[in-house]
C-alpha positions as CSV (number, residue, x, y, z in Angstrom):
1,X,30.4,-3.5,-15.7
2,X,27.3,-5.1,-13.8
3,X,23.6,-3.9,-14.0
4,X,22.5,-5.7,-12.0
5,X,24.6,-7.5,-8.7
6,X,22.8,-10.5,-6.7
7,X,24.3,-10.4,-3.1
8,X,24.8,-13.5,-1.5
9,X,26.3,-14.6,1.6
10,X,27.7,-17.9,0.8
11,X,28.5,-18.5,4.1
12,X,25.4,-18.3,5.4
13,X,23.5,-19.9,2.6
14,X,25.8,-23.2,3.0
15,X,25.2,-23.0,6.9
16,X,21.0,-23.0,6.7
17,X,20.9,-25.2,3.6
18,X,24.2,-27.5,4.3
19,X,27.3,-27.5,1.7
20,X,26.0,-30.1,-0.6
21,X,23.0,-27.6,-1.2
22,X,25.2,-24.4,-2.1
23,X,25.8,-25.6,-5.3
24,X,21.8,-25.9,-6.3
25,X,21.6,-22.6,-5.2
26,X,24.6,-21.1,-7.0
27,X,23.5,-23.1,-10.1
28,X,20.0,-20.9,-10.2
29,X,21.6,-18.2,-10.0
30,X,23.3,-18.6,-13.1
31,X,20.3,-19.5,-15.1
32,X,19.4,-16.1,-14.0
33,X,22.4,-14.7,-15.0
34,X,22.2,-16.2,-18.3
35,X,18.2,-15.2,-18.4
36,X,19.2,-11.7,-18.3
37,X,22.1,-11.6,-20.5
38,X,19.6,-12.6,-23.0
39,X,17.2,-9.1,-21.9
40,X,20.2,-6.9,-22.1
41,X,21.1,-7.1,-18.6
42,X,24.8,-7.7,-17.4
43,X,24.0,-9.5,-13.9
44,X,26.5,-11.0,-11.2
45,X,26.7,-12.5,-8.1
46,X,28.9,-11.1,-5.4
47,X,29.4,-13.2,-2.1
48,X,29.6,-10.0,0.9
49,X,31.5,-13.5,3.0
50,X,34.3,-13.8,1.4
51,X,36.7,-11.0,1.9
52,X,38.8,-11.9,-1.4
53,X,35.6,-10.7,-3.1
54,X,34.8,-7.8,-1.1
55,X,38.1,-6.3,-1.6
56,X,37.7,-5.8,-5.1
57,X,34.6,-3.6,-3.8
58,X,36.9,-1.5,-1.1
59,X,34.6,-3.1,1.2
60,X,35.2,-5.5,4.4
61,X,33.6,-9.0,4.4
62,X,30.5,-9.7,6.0
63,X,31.3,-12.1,9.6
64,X,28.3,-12.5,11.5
65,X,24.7,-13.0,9.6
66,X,23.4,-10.8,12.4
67,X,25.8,-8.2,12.3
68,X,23.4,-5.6,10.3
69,X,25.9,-2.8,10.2
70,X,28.0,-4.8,8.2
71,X,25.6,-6.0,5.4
72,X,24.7,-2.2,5.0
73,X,27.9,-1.6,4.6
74,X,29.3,-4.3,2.6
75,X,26.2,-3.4,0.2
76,X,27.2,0.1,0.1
77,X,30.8,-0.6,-0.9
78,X,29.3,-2.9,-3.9
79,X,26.8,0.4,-5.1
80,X,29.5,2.8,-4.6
81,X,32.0,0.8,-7.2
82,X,29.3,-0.5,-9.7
83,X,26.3,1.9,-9.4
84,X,24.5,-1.5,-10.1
85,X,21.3,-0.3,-11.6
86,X,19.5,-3.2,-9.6
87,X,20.3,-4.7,-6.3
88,X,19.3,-7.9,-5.3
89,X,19.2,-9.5,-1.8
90,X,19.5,-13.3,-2.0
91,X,17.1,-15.3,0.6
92,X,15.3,-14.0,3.5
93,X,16.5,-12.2,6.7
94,X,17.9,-15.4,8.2
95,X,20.3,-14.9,5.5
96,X,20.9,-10.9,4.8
97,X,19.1,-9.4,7.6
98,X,16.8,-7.0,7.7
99,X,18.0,-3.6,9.2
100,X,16.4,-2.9,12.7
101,X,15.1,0.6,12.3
102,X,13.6,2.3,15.4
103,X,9.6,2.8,15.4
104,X,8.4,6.3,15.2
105,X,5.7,5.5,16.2
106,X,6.7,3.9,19.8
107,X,3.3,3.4,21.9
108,X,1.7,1.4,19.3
109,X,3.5,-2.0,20.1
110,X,6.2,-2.8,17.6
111,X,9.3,-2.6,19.2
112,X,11.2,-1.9,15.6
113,X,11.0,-1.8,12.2
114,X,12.3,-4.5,10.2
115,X,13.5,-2.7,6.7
116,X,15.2,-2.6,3.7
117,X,15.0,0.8,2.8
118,X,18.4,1.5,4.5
119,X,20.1,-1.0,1.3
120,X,18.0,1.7,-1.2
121,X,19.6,5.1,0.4
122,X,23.2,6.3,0.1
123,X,23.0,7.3,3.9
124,X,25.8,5.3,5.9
125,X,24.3,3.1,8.9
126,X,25.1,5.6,11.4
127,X,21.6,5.5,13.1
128,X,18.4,3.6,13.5
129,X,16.5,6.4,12.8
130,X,14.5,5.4,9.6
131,X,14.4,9.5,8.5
132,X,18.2,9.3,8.2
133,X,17.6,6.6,4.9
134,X,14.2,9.1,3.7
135,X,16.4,9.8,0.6
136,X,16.0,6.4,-1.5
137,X,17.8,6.5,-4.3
138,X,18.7,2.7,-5.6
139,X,16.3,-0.2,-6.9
140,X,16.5,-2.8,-4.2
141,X,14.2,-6.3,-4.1
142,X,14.8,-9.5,-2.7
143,X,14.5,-12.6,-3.7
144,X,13.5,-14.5,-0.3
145,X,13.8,-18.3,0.6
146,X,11.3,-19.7,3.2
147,X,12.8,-18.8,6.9
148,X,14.0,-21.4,8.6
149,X,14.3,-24.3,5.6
150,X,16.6,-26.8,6.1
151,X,17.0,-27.6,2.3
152,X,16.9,-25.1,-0.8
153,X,13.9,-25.9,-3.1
154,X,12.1,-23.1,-2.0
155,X,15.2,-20.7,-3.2
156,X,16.0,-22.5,-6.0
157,X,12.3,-22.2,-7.5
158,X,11.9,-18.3,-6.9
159,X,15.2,-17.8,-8.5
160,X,13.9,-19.7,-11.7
161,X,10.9,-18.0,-11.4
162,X,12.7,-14.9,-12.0
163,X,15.1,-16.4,-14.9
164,X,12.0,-17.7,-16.5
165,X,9.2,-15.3,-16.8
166,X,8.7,-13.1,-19.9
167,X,6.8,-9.7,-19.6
168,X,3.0,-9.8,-20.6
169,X,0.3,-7.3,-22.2
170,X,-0.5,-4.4,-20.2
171,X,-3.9,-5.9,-20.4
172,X,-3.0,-8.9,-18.6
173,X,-2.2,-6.7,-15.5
174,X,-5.5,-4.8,-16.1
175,X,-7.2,-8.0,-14.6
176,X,-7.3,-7.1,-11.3
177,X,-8.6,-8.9,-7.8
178,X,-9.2,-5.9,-4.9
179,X,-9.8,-7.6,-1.4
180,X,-10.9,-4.9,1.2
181,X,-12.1,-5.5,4.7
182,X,-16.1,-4.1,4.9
183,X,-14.7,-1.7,7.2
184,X,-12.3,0.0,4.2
185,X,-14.6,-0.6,1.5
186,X,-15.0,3.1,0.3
187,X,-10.9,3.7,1.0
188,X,-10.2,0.4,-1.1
189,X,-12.3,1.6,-4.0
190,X,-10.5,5.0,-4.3
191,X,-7.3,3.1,-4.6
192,X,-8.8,0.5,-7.2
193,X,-9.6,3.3,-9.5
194,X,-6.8,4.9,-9.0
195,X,-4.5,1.9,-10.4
196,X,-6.9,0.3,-12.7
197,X,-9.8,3.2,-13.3
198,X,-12.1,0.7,-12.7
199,X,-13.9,0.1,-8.8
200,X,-14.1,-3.2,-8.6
201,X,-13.3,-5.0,-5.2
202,X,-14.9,-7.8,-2.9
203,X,-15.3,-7.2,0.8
204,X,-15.0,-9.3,3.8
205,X,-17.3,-10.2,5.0
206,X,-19.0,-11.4,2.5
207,X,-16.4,-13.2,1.0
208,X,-14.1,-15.3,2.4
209,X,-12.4,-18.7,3.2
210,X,-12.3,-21.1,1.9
211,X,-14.1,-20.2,-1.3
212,X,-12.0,-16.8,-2.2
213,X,-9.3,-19.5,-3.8
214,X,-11.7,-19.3,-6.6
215,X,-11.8,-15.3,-7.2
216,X,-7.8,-15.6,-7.4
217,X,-7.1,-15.7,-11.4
218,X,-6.3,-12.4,-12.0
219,X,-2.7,-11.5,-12.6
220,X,-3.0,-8.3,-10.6
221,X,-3.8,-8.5,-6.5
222,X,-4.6,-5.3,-4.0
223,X,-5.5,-6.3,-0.8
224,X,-6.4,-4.2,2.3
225,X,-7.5,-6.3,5.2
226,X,-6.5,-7.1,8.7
227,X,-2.7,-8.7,9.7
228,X,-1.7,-10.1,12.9
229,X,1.8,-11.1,13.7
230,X,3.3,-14.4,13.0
231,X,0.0,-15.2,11.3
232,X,-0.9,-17.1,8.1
233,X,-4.2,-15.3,7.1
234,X,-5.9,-12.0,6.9
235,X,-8.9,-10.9,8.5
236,X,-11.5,-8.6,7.1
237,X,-13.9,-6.1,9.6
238,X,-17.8,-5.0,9.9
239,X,-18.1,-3.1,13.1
240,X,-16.6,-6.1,15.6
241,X,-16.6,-9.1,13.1
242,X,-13.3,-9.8,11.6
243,X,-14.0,-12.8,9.7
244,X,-10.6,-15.2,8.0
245,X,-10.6,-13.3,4.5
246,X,-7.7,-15.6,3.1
247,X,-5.4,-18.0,4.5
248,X,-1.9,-19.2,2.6
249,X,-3.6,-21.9,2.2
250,X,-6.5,-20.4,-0.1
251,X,-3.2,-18.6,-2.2
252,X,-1.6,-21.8,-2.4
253,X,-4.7,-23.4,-4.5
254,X,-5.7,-19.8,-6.0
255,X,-2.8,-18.1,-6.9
256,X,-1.7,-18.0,-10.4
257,X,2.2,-17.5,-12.0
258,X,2.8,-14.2,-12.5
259,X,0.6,-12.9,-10.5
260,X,1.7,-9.3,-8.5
261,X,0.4,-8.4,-5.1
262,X,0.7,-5.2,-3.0
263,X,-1.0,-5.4,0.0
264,X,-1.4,-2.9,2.7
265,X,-1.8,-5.4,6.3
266,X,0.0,-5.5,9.2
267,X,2.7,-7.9,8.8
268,X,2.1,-8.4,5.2
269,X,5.7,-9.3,4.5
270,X,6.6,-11.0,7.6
271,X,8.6,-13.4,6.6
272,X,8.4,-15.6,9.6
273,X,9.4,-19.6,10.1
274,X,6.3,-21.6,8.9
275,X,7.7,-23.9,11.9
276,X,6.0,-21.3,14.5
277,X,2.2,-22.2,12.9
278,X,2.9,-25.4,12.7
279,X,4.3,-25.5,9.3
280,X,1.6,-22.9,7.5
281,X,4.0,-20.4,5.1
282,X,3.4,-16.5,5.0
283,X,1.0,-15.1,2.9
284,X,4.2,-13.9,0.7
285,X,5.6,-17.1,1.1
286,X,2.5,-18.7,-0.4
287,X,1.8,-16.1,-3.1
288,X,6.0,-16.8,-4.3
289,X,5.5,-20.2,-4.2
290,X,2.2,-20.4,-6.4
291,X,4.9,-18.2,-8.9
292,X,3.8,-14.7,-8.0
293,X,6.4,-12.3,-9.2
294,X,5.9,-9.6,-7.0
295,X,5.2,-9.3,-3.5
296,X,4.5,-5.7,-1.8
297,X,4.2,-5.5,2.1
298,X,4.8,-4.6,5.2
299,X,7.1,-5.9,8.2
300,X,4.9,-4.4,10.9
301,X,1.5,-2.4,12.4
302,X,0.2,-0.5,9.2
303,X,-2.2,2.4,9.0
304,X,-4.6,4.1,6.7
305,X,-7.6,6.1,6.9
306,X,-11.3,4.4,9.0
307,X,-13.2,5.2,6.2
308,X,-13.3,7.1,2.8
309,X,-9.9,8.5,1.3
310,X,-6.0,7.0,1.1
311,X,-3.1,7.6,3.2
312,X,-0.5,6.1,5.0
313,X,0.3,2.4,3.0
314,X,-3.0,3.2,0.6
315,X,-0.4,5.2,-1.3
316,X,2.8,3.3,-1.0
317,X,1.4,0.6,-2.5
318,X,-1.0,2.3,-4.6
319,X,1.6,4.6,-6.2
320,X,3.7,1.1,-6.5
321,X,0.9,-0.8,-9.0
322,X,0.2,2.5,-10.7
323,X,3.9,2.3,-12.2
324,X,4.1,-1.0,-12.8
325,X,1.0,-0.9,-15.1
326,X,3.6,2.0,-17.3
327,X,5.8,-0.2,-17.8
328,X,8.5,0.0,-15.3
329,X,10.3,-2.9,-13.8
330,X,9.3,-3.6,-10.2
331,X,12.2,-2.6,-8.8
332,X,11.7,1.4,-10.5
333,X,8.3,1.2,-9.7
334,X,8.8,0.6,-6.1
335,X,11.9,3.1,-5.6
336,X,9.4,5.8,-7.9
337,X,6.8,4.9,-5.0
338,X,9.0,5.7,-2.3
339,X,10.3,8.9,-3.8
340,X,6.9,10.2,-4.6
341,X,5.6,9.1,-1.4
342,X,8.5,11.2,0.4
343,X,7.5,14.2,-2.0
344,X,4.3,14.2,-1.6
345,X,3.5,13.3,2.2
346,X,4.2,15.1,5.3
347,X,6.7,13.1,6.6
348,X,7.2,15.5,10.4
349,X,4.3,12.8,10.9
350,X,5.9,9.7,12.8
351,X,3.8,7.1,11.2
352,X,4.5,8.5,7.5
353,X,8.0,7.7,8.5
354,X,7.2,4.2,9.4
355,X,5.3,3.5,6.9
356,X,8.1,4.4,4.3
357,X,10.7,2.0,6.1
358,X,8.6,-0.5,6.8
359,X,7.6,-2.3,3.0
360,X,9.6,-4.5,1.5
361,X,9.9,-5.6,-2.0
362,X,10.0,-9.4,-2.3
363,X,11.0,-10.5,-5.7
364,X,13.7,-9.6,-8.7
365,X,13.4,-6.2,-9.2
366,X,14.7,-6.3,-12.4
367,X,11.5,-7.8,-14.1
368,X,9.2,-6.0,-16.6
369,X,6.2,-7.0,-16.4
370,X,4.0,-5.2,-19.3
371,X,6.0,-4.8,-22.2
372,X,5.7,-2.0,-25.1
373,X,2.9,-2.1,-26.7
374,X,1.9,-1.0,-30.5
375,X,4.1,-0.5,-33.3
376,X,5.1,3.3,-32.7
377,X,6.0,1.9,-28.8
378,X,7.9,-1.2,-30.3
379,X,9.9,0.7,-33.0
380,X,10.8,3.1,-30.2
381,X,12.3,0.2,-27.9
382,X,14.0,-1.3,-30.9
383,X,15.6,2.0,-31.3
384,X,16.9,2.9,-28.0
385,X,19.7,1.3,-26.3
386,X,18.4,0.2,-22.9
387,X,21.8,0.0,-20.8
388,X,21.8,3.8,-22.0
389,X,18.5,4.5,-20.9
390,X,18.4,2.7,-17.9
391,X,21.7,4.5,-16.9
392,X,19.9,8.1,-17.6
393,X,16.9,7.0,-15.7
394,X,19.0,6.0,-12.2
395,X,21.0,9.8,-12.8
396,X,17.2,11.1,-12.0
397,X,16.0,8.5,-9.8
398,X,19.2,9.9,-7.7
399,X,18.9,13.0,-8.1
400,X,14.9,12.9,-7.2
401,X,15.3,10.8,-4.6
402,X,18.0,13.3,-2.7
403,X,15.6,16.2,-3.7
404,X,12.4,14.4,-2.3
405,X,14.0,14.1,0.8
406,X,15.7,17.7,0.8
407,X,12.3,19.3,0.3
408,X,10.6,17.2,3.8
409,X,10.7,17.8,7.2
410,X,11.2,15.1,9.7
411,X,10.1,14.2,13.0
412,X,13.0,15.5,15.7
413,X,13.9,14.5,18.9
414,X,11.0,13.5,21.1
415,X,10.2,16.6,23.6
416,X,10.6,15.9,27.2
417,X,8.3,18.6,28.9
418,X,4.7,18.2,27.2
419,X,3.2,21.1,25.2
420,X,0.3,22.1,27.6
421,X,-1.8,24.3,25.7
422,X,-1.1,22.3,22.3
423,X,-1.9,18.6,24.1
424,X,-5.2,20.0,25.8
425,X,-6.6,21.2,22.5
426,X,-5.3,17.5,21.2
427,X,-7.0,15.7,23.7
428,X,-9.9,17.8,23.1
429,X,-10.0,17.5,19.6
430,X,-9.4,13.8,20.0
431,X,-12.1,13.1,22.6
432,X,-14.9,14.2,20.2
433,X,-13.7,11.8,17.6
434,X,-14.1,9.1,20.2
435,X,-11.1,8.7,21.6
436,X,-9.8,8.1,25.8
437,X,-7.9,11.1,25.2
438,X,-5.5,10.3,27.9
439,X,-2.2,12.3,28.2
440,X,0.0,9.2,28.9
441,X,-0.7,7.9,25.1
442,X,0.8,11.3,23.5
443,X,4.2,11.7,21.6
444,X,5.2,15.4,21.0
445,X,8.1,16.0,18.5
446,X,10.1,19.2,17.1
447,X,10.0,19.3,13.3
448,X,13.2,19.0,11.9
449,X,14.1,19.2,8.3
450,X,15.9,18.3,5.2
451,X,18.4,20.4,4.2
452,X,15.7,22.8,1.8
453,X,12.9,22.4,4.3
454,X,15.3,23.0,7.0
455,X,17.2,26.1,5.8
456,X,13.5,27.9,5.2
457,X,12.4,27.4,8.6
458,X,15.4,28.7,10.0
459,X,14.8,31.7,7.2
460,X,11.3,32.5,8.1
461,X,12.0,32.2,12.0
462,X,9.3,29.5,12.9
463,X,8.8,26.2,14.6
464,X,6.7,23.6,14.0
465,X,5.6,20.3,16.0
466,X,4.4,17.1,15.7
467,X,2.0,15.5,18.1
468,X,0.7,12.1,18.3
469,X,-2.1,10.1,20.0
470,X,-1.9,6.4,20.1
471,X,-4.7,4.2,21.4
472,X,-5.2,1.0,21.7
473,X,-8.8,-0.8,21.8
474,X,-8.2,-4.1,24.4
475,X,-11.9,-4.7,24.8
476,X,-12.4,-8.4,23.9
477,X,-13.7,-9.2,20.7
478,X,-16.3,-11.9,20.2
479,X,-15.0,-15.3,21.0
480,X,-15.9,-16.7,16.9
481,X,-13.2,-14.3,16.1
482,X,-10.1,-15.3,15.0
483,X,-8.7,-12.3,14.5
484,X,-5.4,-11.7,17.3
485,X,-3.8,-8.7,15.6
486,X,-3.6,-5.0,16.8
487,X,-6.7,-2.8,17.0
488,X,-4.9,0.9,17.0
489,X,-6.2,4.7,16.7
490,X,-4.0,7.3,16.0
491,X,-4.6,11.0,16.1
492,X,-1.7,13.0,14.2
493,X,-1.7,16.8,14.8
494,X,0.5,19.3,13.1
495,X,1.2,22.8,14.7
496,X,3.0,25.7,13.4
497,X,4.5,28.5,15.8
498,X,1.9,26.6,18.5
499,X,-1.2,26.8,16.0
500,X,-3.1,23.7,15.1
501,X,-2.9,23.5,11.3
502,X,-4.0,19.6,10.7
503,X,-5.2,17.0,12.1
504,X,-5.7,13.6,10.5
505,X,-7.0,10.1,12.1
506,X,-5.4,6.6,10.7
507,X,-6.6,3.0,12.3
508,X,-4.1,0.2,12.0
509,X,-4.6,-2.7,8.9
C-alpha cells in the first residue's frame, strides 16, 4: 500500500507542456519515487485523467482542468482507498486547480479564496463555504510548476529538488532571516522568538532592494511585509512609505537550497503567469527555483495585528516553523498548524476563517527537514518502525483535526436586518480607534457551531454574533511609492446574548 500518492493529471500536463515533454516530467517523478523508497516511503503516482486508473480508486476520472468539483473529488476517492499518509499535488493551478472558496470576509476586495485546504479535509465539495473543510485532517503540499510555461524544466527541477535533498541539523534551521515591514516590527519580533527564541529581524525601511540579496544565507525565512496582487515584490511600511523590501529578483541571486520560507503577505503564494509582469516569476516561484524547499503563503488579502502581538497569519505560519524546527515533515507541520490554529482561535470571526483556507503549502510534504539528533534520539529512530509510526500519528492527526473543528463555532448565514443597538456601539467603538465608522462597511453574522460548540449553545439557551467592519484607506499615497496593494482596517466584534464581549483590530499585510 502507498504512503505517499503524487496526483497528476496527465492530460493536462501533456496539453501545457506538449506530449514530447510528458515523459521528462513522468521520468522525475520516478527519481522521486525511488528517492523515497530509499527513506522508507512507498510513493506512487496516480493520473485523476485517466478513468482506467481512477476506477481502481471507486472514483470517476477527472475531464475538464477547471472542473474543481471533480479534482476534489477524484482526490477524495484516492484518500478514501489508500489513507495515503501524504498527498501530493503535481504542478500549479493551471494544472490541478485550486478550489474557489467564498471570502468571508466579502467587503474587503477579494472576490474568492483560492485554496487547498478543501484536498486536506474529509468534507465532500458540497459548498464553497471554507468553514465546511475547518476539520483538516490529511497532509497535503504541492509541488508547483511555473503558470503558464510552455516547456517543463521548471517542474522537472522542483521535483528533483524534492528526490534530492537530505534532512539537515536542527541547527541549520536555527539560522534564521526575519523581514518585517517598520510598521510590524514589534508584531514580527514576538513571532521570531517564538520560533527561534531569539528577536532577531530587519525592517523595511531600512533595508531593502537591491542589497537585501546579501542578508539571504540563512536556511530559515519569516517574512511579514506588504503584498499586492499579481506583483513580483514585497513592500515594507513607516507611516505612508512603503518602500520595495524584496523583489524575485533579489531571491533569485540571494536565496540558498534548502532554504524554508513562511511568509505572511497578501498574495504570498499567488502563483500567477510571470507573462503578466513581463516575465518576473512569483516570489514562490523564485524562492523554488533558487532550491527552497518549502514555501508557506497566502493566495489573497492577509491580516494581522497594527502593532504589538500575533494573530490572524502571525500564527498560521508561526505555529507552521515552530514544528518544523521538532522535527516534523512539512507536510505534519503545516496540517498540525492548521489544526491548532482551528483549536485555538475563534473562528465565528470571518477573517480567522479566511485566513485558514487561504495558505497553501508549496513543496513535497513528505520532506524532513532536521533530523534526530544525539545518540539517545538516533538509537530511538533506529528502533522504531517509521511506516508504523507514521500510521499512529495520521489516526490522531484525524482524530484532532475532527475534534478541533467540533469544539469551534463558525460564522453563519449573513443577517439581513442590521443589529441596531449592537452596530451603534460598533461604530462607536470603531470611530475612537480611527475609523469612518460607516454603517454600509458592516457584516453581521449568527454564530453557528461545530457539532460540540453547537450542541452547548443550544444547551445553555444563548446566541452569539459576529460583526465586522471593513475599511478601506483610498487616499493616494506618495507618488515614489511603488506599492499598489490593499490598504484595509478591520474591526471584529464578538457579542454574546447582544453583549459586546471582544473586540479586536487587524490591518491587511
Amino acid at each position: 500500500m502507498a504512503n505517499k500518492i503524487i496526483v497528476a493529471n496527465c492530460l493536462v500536463l501533456q496539453k501545457k507542456y506538449g506530449g514530447q515533454n510528458l515523459k521528462a516530467i513522468l521520468d522525475a517523478v520516478h527519481r522521486l519515487i525511488a528517492a523515497d523508497k530509499l527513506r522508507g516511503i512507498a510513493s506512487q503516482v496516480v493520473d485523476i485523467s485517466s478513468a482506467a486508473q481512477m476506477k481502481k480508486y471507486r472514483g470517476k476520472a477527472v475531464t475538464s482542468q477547471k472542473n474543481e468539483p471533480q479534482a476534489k473529488n477524484a482526490i477524495d476517492a484516492i484518500y478514501a482507498a489508500t489513507k495515503a499518509d501524504y498527498l501530493v499535488l503535481l504542478d500549479g493551478p493551471d494544472v490541478i486547480p485550486h478550489l474557489t472558496l467564498d471570502n468571508p470576509a466579502g467587503k474587503d476586495g477579494d472576490p474568492n479564496v483560492p485554496s487547498d485546504l478543501p484536498y486536506a479535509s474529509d468534507a465532500p465539495f458540497a459548498s464553497r463555504n471554507p468553514a465546511r473543510y475547518a476539520a483538516a485532517t490529511r497532509v497535503v503540499g504541492r509541488i508547483a510548476g511555473l503558470t503558464g510555461a510552455k516547456e517543463p524544466s521548471y517542474l522537472v527541477k522542483q521535483i528533483d529538488t524534492a528526490a534530492k535533498y537530505k534532512s539537515l541539523r536542527r541547527a541549520d534551521y536555527l539560522s534564521h532571516f526575519g523581514l518585517s515591514a517598520w510598521q510590524w516590527r514589534k508584531s514580527t519580533a514576538e513571532s521570531v522568538k517564538a520560533i527561534f527564541d531569539s528577536r532577531k529581524i530587519v525592517t523595511c525601511p531600512s533595508v531593502g532592494t537591491p542589497k537585501i540579496w546579501k542578508l539571504l544565507s540563512p536556511l530559515t525565512h519569516f517574512i511579514n511585509c506588504h503584498g499586492a496582487d499579481t506583483d513580483p515584490q514585497f513592500c515594507g511600511q513607516r507611516g505612508r512609505g512603503y518602500p520595495v523590501a524584496m523583489t524575485s529578483g533579489d531571491v533569485a541571486k540571494g536565496a540558498r537550497r534548502n532554504t524554508i520560507v513562511a511568509a505572511e503577505c497578501c498574495y504570498g503564494s499567488q502563483l500567477f503567469d510571470p507573462a503578466m509582469t513581463d516575465g518576473q516569476w512569483p516570489i514562490a516561484n523564485s524562492y523554488l527555483g533558487a532550491g527552497a524547499i518549502a514555501f508557506l503563503g497566502s493566495s489573497t488579502i492577509a491580516y494581522g495585528p497594527s502593532g504589538a502581538g500575533n494573530e490572524y497569519a502571525d500564527l498560521l505560519t508561526q505555529f507552521f516553523l515552530v514544528d518544523v524546527l521538532r522535527g516534523a515533515s512539512i507536510g505534519r507541520a503545516f496540517l498540525q498548524a492548521r489544526q491548532k490554529f482551528v483549536l485555538s482561535q475563534k473562528m465565528e470571526d470571518p477573517v480567522n476563517v479566511k485566513t485558514l483556507a487561504q495558505f497553501i503549502l508549496l513543496g513535497d510534504p513528505s520532506l524532513h527537514p532536521c533530523r534526530a539528533e544525539g545518540a539517545d534520539a538516533r538509537a530511538i529512530a533506529e528502533g522504531v518502525d517509521k511506516t508504523a509510526a507514521r500510521a499512529t500519528r495520521r489516526i490522531f492527526l484525524k482524530a484532532a483535526g475532527q475534534n478541533a473543528a467540533d469544539s469551534s463555532g463558525f460564522p453563519g448565514k449573513m443577517l439581513a436586518r442590521r443589529q441596531t443597538g449592537l452596530h451603534q456601539q460598533v461604530l462607536k467603538i470603531a470611530r475612537k480607534r480611527g475609523f469612518r465608522g460607516k454603517q454600509q462597511g458592516i457584516d453581521s453574522f449568527d454564530v453557528v457551531g461545530g457539532a460540540d460548540y453547537g450542541r452547548e449553545l443550544k444547551a445553555r439557551g444563548v446566541t452569539q454574533k459576529v460583526i465586522m467592519l471593513v475599511e478601506h484607506d483610498r487616499s493616494k499615497l506618495p507618488s515614489k511609492n511603488a506599492y499598489k496593494g490593499p490598504r484595509i482596517r478591520i474591526l471584529v466584534a464578538h457579542a454574546h446574548d447582544n453583549r459586546l464581549i471582544r473586540i479586536a483590530e487587524y490591518v491587511s499585510r
